[in-house]
C-alpha positions as CSV (number, residue, x, y, z in Angstrom):
1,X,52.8,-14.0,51.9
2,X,51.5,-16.7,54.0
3,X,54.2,-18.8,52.8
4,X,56.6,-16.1,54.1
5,X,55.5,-16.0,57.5
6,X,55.3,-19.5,58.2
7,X,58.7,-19.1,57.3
8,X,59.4,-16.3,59.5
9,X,57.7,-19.1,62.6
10,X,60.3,-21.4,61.9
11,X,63.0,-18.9,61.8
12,X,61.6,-17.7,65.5
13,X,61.4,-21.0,66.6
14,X,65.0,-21.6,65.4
15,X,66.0,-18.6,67.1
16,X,64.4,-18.9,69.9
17,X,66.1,-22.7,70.2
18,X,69.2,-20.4,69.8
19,X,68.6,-18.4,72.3
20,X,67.7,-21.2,74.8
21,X,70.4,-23.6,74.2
22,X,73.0,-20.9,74.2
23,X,74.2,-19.3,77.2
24,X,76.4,-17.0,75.2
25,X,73.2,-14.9,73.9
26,X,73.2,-11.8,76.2
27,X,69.6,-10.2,76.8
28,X,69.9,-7.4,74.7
29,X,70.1,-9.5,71.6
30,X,67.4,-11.7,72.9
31,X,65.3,-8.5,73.4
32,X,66.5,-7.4,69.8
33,X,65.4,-10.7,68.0
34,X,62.2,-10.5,70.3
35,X,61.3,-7.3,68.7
36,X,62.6,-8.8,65.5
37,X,60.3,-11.5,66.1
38,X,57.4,-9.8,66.8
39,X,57.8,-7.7,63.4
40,X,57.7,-10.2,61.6
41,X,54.8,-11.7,63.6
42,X,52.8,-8.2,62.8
43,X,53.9,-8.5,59.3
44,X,52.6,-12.3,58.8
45,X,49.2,-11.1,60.5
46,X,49.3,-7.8,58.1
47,X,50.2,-10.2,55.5
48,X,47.7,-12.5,56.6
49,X,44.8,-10.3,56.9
50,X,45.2,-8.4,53.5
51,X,45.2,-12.4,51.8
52,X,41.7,-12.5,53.8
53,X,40.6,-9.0,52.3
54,X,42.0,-10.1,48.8
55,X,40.4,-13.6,49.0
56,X,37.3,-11.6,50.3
57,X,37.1,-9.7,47.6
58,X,38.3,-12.4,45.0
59,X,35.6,-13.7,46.4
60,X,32.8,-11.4,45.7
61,X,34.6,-10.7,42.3
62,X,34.3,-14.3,41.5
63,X,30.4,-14.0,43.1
64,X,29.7,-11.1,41.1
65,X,31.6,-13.0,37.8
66,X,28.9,-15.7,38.5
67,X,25.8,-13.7,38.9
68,X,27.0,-11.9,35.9
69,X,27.5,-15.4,34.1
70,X,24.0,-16.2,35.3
71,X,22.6,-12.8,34.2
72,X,24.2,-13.3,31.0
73,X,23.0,-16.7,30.4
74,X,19.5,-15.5,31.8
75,X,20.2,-13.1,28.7
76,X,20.9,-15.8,26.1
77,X,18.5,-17.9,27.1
78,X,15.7,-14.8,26.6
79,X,18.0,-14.2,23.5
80,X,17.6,-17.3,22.0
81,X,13.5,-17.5,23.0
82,X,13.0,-14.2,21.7
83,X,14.9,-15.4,18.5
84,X,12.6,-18.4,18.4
85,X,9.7,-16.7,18.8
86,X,10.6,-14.2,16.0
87,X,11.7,-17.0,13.7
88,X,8.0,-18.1,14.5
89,X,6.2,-15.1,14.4
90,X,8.5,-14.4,11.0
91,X,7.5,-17.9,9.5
92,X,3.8,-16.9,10.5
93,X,3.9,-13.9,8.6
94,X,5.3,-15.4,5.7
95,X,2.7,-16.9,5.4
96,X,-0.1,-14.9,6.1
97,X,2.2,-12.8,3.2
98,X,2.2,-15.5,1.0
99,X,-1.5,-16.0,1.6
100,X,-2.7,-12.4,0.9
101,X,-0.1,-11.9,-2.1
102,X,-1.6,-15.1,-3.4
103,X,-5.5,-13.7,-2.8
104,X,-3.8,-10.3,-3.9
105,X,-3.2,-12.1,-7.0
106,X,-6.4,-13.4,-8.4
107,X,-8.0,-10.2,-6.9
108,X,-5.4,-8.3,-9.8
109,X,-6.6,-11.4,-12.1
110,X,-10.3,-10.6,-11.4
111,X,-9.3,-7.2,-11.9
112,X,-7.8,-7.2,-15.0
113,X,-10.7,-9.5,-16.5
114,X,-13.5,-7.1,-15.4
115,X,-11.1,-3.8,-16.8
116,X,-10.5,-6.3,-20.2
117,X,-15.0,-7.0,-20.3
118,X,-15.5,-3.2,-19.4
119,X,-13.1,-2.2,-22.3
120,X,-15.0,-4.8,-25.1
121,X,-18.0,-3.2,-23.4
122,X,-17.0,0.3,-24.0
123,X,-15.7,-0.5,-27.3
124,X,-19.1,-2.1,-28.3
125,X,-21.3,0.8,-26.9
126,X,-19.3,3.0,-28.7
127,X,-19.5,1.3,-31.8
128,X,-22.9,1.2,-31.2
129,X,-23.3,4.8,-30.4
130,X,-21.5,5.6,-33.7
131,X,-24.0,3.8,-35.5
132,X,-26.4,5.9,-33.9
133,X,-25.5,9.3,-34.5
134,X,-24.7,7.8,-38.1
135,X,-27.9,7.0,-38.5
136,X,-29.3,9.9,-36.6
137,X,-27.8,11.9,-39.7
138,X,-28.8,10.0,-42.0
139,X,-31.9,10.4,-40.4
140,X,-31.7,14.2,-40.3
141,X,-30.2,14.5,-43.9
142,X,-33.6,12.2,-45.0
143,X,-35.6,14.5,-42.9
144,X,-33.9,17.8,-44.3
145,X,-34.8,16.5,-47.7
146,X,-38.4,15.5,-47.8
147,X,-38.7,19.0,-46.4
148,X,-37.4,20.4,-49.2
149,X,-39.1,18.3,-51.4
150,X,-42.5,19.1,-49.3
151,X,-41.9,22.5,-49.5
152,X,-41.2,22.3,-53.6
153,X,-44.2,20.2,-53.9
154,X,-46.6,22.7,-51.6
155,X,-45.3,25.4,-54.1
156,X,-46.2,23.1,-57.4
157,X,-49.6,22.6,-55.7
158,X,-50.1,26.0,-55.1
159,X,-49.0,27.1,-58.4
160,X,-51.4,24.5,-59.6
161,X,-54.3,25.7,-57.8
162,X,-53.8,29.2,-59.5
163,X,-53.0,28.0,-62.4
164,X,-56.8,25.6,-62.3
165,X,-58.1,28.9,-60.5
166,X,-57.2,30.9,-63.7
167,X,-58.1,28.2,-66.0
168,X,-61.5,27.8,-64.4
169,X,-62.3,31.6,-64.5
170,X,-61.4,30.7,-68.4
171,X,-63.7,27.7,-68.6
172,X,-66.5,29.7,-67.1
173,X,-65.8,32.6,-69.8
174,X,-65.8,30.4,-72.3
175,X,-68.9,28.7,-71.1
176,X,-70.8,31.8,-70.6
177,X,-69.8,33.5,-74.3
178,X,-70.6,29.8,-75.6
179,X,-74.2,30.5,-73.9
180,X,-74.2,34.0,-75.2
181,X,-73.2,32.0,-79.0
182,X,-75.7,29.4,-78.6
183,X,-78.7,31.6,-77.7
184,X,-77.5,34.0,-80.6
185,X,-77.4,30.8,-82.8
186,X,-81.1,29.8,-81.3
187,X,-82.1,33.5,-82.2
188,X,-81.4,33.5,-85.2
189,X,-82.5,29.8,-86.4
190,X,-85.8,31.3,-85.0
191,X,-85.8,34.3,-87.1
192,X,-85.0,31.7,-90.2
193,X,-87.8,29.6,-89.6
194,X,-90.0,32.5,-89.1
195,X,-88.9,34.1,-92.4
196,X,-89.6,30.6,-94.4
């Protein structure tokens, strides 16, 4: 547009040289490409002044394309720290993760030993406690026994007792009809020593 009215200048100046050098140009033509002149005058201005407002604003586009550009690498930048610093903090945590799975890992070992020692434990007080009760019946079953024996031999002793009751009351009897016998006897070996 600028291009067209520097264009338009020369063709006013070419005119106008027209206009000057000839003396066959009557004044209404010369009034006529005056006007025409200052048209295209107005028009390069118009022309000229929207190129200022689109260069303006080209301009601030372009401004605003930058700041953008800036924001954006401002962006990346912060992007690509943050990133880091993840990566970092990620590494970090590996590990720590690798460090408490590995601590995780003898405590499960520990664990499984001490469950393994609790079980050979168990198995042995068990085994143990078996025994016990085993014997505990055995015990009981022994026990049981001698009291039936005790209680067979109290009877025998009591039926002893009568029966040494009983023969006693015999022996004394016997004892006192042998005494009745032997003084009969001494009576009468008397009575035949007498007689003689």
């Amino acid at each position: 547009m600028v291009g067209r009215k520097e264009k338009g200048r020369g063709r006013g100046k070419g005119s106008a040289g027209k206009r000057y050098n000839s003396q066959q140009v009557n004044s209404a033509e010369l009034e006529k490409e005056l006007e025409d002149l200052r048209k295209r005058v107005a028009s390069a201005k118009d022309a000229e002044f929207s190129a200022r407002v689109e260069e303006h604003k080209m301009r601030d586009e372009l401004a605003a394309a930058e700041a953008s550009r800036d924001v954006a690498k401002r962006r990346e930048n912060s992007a690509r720290d943050a990133a880091e610093d993840a990566r970092r903090k990620a590494a970090l945590r590996h590990g720590c993760i690798q460090d408490e799975l590995s601590a995780m890992m003898s405590e499960l070992t520990s664990c499984e030993m001490a469950a393994k020692e609790h079980a050979r434990q168990e198995a042995a007080f068990k085994a143990e406690l078996d025994a016990l009760v085993l014997t505990q019946v055995e015990s009981m079953e022994l026990r049981d026994n001698l009291l039936t024996e005790n209680a067979i031999l109290e009877a025998e002793c009591k039926e002893r007792e009568s029966r040494a009751s009983l023969l006693e009351a015999q022996v004394k009897k016997l004892e006192e009809k042998n005494a009745k016998e032997r003084g009969r006897v001494d009576l009468l070996k008397r009575e035949v020593a007498a007689r003689r």
